[in-house]
C-alpha positions in Angstrom: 70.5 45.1 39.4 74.0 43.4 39.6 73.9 39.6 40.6 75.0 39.4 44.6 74.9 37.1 47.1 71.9 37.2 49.5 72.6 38.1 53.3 71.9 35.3 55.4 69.4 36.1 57.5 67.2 36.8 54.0 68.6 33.8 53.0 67.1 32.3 56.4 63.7 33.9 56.1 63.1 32.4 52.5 63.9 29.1 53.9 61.3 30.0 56.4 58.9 30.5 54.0 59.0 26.9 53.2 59.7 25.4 56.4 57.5 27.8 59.0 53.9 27.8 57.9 52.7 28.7 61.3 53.7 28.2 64.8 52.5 24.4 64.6 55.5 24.0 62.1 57.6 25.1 64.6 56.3 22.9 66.9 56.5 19.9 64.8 60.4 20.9 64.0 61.4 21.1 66.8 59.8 18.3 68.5 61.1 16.1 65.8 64.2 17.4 66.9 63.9 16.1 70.2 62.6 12.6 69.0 66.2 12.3 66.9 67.8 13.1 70.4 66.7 10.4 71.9 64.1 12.0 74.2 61.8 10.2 76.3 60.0 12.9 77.4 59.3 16.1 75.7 57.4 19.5 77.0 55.5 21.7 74.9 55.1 25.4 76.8 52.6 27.3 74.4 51.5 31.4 75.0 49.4 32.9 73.0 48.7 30.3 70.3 52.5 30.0 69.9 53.0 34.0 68.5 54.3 34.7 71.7 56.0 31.8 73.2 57.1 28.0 72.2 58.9 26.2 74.3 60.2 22.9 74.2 62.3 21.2 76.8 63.4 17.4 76.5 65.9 15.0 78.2 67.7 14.0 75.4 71.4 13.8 74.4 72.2 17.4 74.3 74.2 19.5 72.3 78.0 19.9 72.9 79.2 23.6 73.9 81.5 23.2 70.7 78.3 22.8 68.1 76.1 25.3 69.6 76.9 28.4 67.3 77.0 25.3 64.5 73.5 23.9 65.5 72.3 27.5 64.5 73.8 28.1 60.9 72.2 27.3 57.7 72.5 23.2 56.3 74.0 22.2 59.4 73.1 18.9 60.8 74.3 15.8 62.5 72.0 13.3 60.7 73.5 12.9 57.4 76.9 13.5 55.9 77.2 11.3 52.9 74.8 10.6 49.7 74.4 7.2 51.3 73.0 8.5 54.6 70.4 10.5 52.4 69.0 7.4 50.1 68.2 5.4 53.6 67.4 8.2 56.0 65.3 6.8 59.3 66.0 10.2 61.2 62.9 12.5 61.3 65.2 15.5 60.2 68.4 16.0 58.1 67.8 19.5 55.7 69.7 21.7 58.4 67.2 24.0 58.1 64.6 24.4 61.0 66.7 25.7 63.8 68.2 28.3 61.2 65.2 29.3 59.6 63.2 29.5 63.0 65.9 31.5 64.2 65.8 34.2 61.2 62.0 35.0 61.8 61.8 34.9 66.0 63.9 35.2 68.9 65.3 31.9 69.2 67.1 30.9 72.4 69.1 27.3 72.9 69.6 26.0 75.7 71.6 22.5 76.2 73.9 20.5 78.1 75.7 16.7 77.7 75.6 14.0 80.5 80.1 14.5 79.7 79.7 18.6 80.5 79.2 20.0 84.2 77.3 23.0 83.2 74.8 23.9 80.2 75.4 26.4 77.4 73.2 29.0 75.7 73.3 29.9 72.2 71.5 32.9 70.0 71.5 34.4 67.0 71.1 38.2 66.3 72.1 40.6 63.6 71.8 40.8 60.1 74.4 38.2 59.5 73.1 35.8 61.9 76.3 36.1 64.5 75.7 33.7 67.0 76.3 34.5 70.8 77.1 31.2 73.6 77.3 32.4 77.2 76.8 29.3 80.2 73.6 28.7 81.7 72.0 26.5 84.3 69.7 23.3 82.6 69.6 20.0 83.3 70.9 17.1 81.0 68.6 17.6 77.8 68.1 20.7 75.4 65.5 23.5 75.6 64.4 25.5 72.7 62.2 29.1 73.3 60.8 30.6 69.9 60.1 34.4 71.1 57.5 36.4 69.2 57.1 34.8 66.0 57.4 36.5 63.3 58.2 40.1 65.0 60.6 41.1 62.0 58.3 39.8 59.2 54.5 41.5 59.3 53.6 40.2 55.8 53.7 37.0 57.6 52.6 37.7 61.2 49.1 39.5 59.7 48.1 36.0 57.9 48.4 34.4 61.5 44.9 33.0 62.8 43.1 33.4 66.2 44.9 31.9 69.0 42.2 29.6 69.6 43.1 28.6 66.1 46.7 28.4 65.9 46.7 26.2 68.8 44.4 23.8 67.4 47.0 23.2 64.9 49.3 22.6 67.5 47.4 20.2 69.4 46.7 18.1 66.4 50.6 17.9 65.6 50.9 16.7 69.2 48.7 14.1 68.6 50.0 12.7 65.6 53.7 12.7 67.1 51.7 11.1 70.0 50.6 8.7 67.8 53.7 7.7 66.7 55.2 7.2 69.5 53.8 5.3 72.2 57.1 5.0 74.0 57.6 8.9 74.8 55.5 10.9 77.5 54.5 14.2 76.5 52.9 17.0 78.1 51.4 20.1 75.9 50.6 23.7 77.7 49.1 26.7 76.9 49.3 29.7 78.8 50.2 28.1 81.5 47.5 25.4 81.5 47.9 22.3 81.1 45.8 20.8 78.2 47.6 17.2 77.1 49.6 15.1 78.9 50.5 11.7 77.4 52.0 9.1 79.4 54.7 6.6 78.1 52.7 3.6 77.0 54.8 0.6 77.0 51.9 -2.0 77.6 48.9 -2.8 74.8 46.7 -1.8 77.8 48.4 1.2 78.0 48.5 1.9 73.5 45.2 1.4 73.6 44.6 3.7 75.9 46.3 6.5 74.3 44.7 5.5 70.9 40.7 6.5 72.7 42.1 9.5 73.9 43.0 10.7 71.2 40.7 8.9 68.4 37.6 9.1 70.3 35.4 6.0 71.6 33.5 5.6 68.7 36.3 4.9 66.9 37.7 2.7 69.3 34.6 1.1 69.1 34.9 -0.3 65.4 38.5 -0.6 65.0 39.9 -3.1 63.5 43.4 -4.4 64.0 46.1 -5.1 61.3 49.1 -6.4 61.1 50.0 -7.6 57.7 53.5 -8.2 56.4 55.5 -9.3 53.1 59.0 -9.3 53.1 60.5 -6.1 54.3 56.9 -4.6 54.6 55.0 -4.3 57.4 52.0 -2.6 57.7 49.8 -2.4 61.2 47.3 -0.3 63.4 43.9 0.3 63.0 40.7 0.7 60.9 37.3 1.6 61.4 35.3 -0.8 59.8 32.1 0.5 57.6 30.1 1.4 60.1 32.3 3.1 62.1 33.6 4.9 59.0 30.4 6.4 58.1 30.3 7.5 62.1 33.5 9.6 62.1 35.2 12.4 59.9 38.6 13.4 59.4 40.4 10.4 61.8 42.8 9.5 59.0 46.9 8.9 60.4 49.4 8.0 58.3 53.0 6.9 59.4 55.9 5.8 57.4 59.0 4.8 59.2 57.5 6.6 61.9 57.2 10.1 60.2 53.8 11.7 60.2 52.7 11.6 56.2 49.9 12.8 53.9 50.5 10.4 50.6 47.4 10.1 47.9 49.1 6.4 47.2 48.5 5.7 50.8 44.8 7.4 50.8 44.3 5.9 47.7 44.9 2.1 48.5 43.0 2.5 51.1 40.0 4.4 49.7 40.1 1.3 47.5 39.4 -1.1 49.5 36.6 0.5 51.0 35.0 1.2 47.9 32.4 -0.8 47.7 31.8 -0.4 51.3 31.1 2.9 52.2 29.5 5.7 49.7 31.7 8.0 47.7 30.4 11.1 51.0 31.9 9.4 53.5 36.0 8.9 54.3 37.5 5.8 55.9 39.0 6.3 59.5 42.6 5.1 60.2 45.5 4.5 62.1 48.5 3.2 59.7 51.8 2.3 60.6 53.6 1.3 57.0 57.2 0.2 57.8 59.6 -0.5 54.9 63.2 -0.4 53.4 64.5 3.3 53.8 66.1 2.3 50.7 63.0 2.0 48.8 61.4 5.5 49.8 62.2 8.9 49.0 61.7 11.5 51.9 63.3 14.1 50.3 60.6 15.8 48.2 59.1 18.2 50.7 60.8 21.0 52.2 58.5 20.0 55.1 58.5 16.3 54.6 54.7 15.9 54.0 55.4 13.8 51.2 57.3 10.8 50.2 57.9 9.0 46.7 58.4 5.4 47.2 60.5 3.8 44.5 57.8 0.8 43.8 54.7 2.6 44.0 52.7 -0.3 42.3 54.0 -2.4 45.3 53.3 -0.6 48.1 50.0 0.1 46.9 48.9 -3.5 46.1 50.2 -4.3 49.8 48.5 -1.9 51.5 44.7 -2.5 49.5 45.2 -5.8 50.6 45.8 -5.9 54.2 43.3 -3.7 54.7 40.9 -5.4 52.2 41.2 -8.4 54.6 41.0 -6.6 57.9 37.7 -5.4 56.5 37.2 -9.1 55.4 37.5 -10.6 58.8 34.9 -7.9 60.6 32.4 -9.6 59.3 30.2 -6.3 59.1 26.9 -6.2 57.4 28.5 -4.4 54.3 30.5 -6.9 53.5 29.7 -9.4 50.3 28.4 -12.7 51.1 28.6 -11.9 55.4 25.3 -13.6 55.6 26.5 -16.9 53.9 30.3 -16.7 55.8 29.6 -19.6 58.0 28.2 -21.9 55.4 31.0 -21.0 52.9 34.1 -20.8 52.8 35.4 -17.1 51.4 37.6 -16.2 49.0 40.4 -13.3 48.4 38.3 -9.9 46.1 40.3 -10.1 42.2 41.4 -6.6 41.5 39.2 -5.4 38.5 40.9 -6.7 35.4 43.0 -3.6 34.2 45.1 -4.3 37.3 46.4 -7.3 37.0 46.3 -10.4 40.0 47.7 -9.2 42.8 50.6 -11.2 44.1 49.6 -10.6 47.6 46.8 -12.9 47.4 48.9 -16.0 46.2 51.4 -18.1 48.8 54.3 -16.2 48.9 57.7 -17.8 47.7 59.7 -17.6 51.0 57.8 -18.2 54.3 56.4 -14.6 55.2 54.8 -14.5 58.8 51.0 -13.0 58.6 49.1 -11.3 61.0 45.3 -11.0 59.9 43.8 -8.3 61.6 40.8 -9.1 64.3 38.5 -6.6 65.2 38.6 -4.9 68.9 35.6 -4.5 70.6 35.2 -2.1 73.1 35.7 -5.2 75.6 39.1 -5.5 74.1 40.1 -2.1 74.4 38.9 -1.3 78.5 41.9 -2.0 80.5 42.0 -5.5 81.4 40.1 -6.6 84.7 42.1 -9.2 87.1 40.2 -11.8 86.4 40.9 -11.6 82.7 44.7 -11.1 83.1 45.3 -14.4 81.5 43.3 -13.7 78.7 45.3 -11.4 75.8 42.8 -9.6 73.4 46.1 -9.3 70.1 46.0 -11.0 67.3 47.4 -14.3 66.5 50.6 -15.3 64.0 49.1 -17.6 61.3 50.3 -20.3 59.4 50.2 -18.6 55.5 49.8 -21.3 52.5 54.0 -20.5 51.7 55.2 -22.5 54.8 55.1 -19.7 57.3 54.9 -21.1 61.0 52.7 -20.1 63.8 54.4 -18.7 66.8 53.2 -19.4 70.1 54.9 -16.4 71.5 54.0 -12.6 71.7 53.9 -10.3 68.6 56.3 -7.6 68.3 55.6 -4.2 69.7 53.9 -5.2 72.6 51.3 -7.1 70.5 49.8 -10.3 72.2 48.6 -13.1 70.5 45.1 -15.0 70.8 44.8 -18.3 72.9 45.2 -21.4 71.1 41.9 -22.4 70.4 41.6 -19.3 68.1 44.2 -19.6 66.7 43.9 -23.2 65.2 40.3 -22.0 64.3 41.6 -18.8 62.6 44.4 -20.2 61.1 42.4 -22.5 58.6 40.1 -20.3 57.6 42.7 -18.2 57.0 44.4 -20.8 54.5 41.2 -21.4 52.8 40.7 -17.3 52.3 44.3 -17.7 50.7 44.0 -21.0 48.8 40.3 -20.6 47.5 39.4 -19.7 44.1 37.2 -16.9 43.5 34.0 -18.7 41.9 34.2 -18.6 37.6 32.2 -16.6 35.6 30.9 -17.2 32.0 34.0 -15.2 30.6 36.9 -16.4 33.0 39.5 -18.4 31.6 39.6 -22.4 31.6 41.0 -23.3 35.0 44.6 -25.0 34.4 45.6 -28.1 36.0 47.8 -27.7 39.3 50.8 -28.4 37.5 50.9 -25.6 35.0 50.9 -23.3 37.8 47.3 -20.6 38.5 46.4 -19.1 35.6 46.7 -15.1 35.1 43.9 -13.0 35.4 41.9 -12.7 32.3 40.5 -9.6 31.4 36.4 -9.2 31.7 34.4 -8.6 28.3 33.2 -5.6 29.2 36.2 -4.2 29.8 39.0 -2.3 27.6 41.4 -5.2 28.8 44.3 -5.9 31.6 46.8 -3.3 32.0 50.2 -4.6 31.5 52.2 -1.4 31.7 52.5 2.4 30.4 55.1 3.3 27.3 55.7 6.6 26.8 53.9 8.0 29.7 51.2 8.1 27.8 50.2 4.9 26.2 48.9 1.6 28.4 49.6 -1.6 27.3 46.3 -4.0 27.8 45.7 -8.0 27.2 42.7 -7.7 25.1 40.0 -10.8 23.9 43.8 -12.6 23.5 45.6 -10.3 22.5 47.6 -7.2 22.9 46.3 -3.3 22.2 47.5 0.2 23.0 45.1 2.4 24.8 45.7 6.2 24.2 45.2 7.6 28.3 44.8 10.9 26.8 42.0 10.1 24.8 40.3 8.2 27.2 40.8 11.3 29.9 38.9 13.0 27.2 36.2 11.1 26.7 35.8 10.2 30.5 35.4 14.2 31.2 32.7 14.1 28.2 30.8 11.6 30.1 31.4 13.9 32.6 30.3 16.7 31.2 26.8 15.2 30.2 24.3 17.0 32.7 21.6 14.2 31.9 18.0 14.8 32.9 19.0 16.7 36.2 21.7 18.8 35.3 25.3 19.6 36.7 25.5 20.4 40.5 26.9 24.1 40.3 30.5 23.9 43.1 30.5 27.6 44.3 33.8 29.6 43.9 35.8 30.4 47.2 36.8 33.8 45.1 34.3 34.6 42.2 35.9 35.4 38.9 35.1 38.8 37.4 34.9 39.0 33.2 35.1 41.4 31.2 33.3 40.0 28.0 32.0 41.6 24.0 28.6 41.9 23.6 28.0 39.2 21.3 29.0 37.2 23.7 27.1 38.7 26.8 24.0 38.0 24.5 25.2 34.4 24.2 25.2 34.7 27.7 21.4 36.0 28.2 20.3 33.1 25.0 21.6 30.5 26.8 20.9 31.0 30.6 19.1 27.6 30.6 21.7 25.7 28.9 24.5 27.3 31.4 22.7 26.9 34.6 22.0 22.7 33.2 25.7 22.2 33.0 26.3 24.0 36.6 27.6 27.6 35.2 26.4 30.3 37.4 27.0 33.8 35.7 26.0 37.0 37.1 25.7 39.9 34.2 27.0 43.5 35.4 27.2 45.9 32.7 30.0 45.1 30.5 31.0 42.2 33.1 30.0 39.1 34.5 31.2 37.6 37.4 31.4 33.7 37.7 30.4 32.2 40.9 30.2 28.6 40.2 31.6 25.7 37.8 30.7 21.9 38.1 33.2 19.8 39.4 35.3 18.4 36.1 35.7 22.0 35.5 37.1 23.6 39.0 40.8 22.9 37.9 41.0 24.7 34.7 41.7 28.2 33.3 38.4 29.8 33.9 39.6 33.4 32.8 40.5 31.9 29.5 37.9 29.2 29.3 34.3 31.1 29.9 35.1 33.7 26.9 36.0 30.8 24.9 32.6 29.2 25.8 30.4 32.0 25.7 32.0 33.1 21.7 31.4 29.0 20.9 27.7 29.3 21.8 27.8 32.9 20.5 28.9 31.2 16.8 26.4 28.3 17.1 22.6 28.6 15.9 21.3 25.4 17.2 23.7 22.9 20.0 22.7 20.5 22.2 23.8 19.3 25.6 25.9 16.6 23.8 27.2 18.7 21.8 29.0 21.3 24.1 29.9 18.6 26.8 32.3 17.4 23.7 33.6 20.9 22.9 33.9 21.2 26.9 36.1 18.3 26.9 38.3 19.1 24.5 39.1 21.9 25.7 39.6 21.1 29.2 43.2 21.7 30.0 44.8 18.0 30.1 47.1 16.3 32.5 50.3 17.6 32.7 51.8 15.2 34.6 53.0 11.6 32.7 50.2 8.7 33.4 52.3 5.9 36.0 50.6 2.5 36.3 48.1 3.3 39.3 46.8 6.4 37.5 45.8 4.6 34.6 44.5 1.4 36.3 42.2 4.6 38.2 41.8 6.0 34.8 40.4 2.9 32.9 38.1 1.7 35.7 36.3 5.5 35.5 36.2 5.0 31.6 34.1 0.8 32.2 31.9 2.3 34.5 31.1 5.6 32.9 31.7 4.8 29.2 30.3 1.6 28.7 29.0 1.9 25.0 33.1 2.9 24.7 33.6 -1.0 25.5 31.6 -2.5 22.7 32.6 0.1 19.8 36.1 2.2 20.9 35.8 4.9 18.5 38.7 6.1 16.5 42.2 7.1 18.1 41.2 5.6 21.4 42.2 1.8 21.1 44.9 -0.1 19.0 45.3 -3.4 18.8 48.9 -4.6 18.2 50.1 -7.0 15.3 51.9 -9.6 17.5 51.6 -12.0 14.9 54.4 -10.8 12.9 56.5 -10.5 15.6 56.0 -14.2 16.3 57.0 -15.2 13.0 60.3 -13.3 12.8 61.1 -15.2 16.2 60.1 -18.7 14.8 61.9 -18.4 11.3 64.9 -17.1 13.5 
């Protein structure tokens, strides 16, 4: 088949692939769209769970009769036009792709008009090459955007479709989230000509808050706690549930950054962290996050759907983040918390990240005066809509005075966010100081504290630890600080040995994970008699296996193992126990682990801080005696004598 160029409406379509999951990606296009327009309101006409009709009408800037039939083609787009635009990108879109790729799978009709024209303009595409058509039409100052029968000209993707009472459940929680992100813009969402959600503009904290219940529930609203934490060009604020609430609600997690609806694992994960020790491993925290930082410092552009970002200091972001939350949770004062019973007797002091992650700057003064808002928790008191008789009483949270030099300010918070009455303040300002200035109490194997002149000393690592990560080489190696000294930690190894451990099914055995499609095998009969010889030893490591003549069908793993090659890796079991006379548990956990398929992906510094804290809590006896191949120490001392006789 000779090399050609593709038409572009096929072109289009395998754009759409990418872009238009389902009609709640449309929706989420193309009301981003409007957001970029400078809408401040926005209409959402649903029919049939959005297979039949999408409609979205908005009163922003309009498009010019002129870029109509552009608007429509393929990378065309009014948000970007240099390589500088797309490093520090604050639009929600700038591929060029939606209105092009919607257009290649629906009947896509555009309707717009400027405040400078006298009459509107209507623009659609037809035809295998994607001609566009503009004839005048009669709209108001704004744009409005009908998506016809989704899909009509490409079944493969119209039959995997859902219910319509599915489909617009998706598209009710994308209006949320955009709701969520925007306070300032009233939107109303209908389907089939009902109307199910309408969201007022919310300019007033009264008025936020009030949106927040309506769409995070009571209960949440309830045990929310309020953050606004900053350093330098970070900001992070919103909401938390605080233990109790978190192990009262499911799936209430919202992410913003730069005000674009996101799904990052650093994000989950700095938060997850924090909450560690406060909520079991079953249970989820419940958030509303707002993370605010340099465009030039994140990368938007690694999602054809922009679900994902890439932040150029991960390490950073994720150190801020674990601690303003860490301190939001700090200030509830809920039962969960270490030392809540002895808080008003003692003073309390800033949590030490465990010792392979190094002291977290956040935690010390700051060089330049940085501005701090510790979060306060909102009672449901806080969040009813304030009574007359209480109008002189705001329910925000206070600016304190950090230990850097950073003044208090009297005034209102940005955003709409009111401050606490003075009284409060002063009292929550100093025990905010002494959270920032006090040691955390010394243990039999921390350091020697150092006189205030030589500066605080670094974080030691514990005994019981393999040391304090210092950075990765190679992508594949961790330097630690060790007993005094420097070693090399092989990550691959210690992935190893950290699925051995596992592996081991202990006195209770594995807990099988069922298979959402159960593999079929075709296996030799030695090893289908392995199979039937070991039947106990399978089902104690989670294996379910289901003979059928010459076949077996697999319909469960244990966890460590759901990510690997299971067509490759049960034969290779089964002929393993098939060759052994006599194994034990031990034994095949190790041969498991080796031959667990390992990380592709290079090891950054928060996957191996994550790494080596699962190794010190399940590998302990690893600590005392590192067996071979796992942990190097390096020879600095030679290194110091070549600089001294230098």
């Amino acid at each position: 088949m000779p090399i050609q160029i593709l038409p572009p409406q096929l072109a289009n379509q395998i754009a759409a692939g990418e872009v238009v999951e389902r009609p709640a990606s449309v929706v989420k296009e193309l009301v981003e769209n409007s957001l970029d327009a400078g809408a401040t309101r926005i209409d959402i006409d649903i029919e049939k769970g959005g297979a039949k009709l999408i409609r979205i009408r908005d009163n922003g800037c309009g498009i010019d009769k002129e870029e109509l039939a552009m608007a429509l083609a393929r990378h065309a787009t009014s948000k970007i036009t240099s390589l500088d635009d797309l490093e520090a990108i604050m639009s929600l879109g700038f591929r060029g792709e939606a209105l092009a790729s919607i257009s290649s799978v629906s009947r896509l009709t555009l309707t717009s008009r400027t405040a400078d024209q006298n009459e509107a303009w209507q623009a659609y595409a037809e035809g295998r090459d994607m001609t566009v058509t503009v004839k005048p039409a009669a709209h108001p100052v704004g744009t409005t955007l009908e998506v016809l029968d989704l899909f009509y000209n490409t079944p493969a993707r119209r039959k995997f479709l859902r219910t319509e009472k599915t489909e617009f459940t998706h598209i009710d929680e994308v209006v949320r989230r955009i709701a969520l992100a925007r306070f300032d813009i009233a939107i109303s969402l209908t389907h089939n000509g009902k109307l199910v959600r309408q969201y007022r503009a919310a300019t007033q904290e009264s008025q936020q808050l009030r949106r927040l219940g309506a769409i995070c529930g009571a209960t949440f609203m309830e045990h929310a706690l309020k953050i606004e934490w900053q350093h330098d060009d970070l900001i992070l604020r919103g909401w938390v549930a605080d233990p109790a609430g978190a192990r009262q609600i499911s799936e209430l997690q919202y992410c913003y950054v730069n005000g674009r609806m996101m799904r990052d694992k650093l994000i989950n994960h700095a938060i997850r962290q924090a909450y560690q020790e406060k909520i079991s491993g079953e249970h989820q925290p419940a958030y509303v996050l707002y993370l605010h930082i340099d465009p030039h410092q994140v990368d938007v552009n690694v999602h054809p759907a922009k679900h994902e970002v890439r932040f150029h200091q991960s390490r950073l972001v994720h150190d801020f983040i674990y601690q303003g939350v860490i301190c939001a949770l700090q200030e509830s004062g809920a039962e969960s918390l270490p030392l809540a019973a002895e808080s008003e007797t003692q003073p309390r002091w800033q949590p030490e990240n465990r010792p392979a992650a190094g002291g977290n700057h956040f935690s010390s003064p700051p060089a330049t005066p940085v501005t701090v808002r510790p979060p306060t928790q909102l009672s449901s008191r806080h969040l009813a809509p304030p009574a007359e008789h209480h109008a002189g009483q705001p329910a925000g949270a206070a600016a304190r005075e950090t230990s850097g030099g950073g003044t208090a300010h009297a005034g209102g918070g940005p955003s709409g966010w009111p401050q606490q009455q003075p009284g409060y303040q002063k009292r929550e300002g100093a025990l905010y100081q002494q959270l920032l200035q006090t040691p955390a109490p010394r243990t039999e194997d921390a350091a020697p504290v150092t006189s205030p002149a030589a500066g605080p000393a670094p974080l030691p690592a514990h005994s019981q630890s393999l040391g304090r990560l210092l950075t990765v080489l190679h992508d594949c190696y961790a330097v630690v600080e060790r007993q005094g000294g420097l070693a090399l930690v092989a990550l691959p190894v210690a992935a190893r040995w950290l699925r051995q451990a596992q592996l081991e099914p202990g006195t209770e055995g594995l807990k099988p994970q069922p298979l959402l499609i159960p593999v079929r095998l075709k296996l030799a009969a030695p090893e289908r008699q392995a199979m039937q010889q070991r039947t106990e030893l399978l089902q104690q490591f989670g294996i379910d296996l289901q003979s059928d003549g010459q076949h077996v069908t697999l319909r469960a793993v244990p966890l460590p193992l759901r990510q690997q090659n299971l067509q490759n890796l049960i034969p290779e079991l089964l002929g393993y126990l098939a060759r052994q006379q006599v194994i034990s548990s031990g034994q095949l956990a190790q041969w498991l682990a080796r031959q667990a398929e390992a990380e592709l992906t290079p090891w950054n510094h928060s996957r191996a801080i994550a790494l080596l804290a699962e190794v010190e809590r399940l590998c302990p006896a690893l600590l005392k005696s590192p067996p071979p191949g796992l942990l190097q120490p390096i020879d600095t001392e030679t290194a110091l004598s070549a600089l001294k006789h230098e």
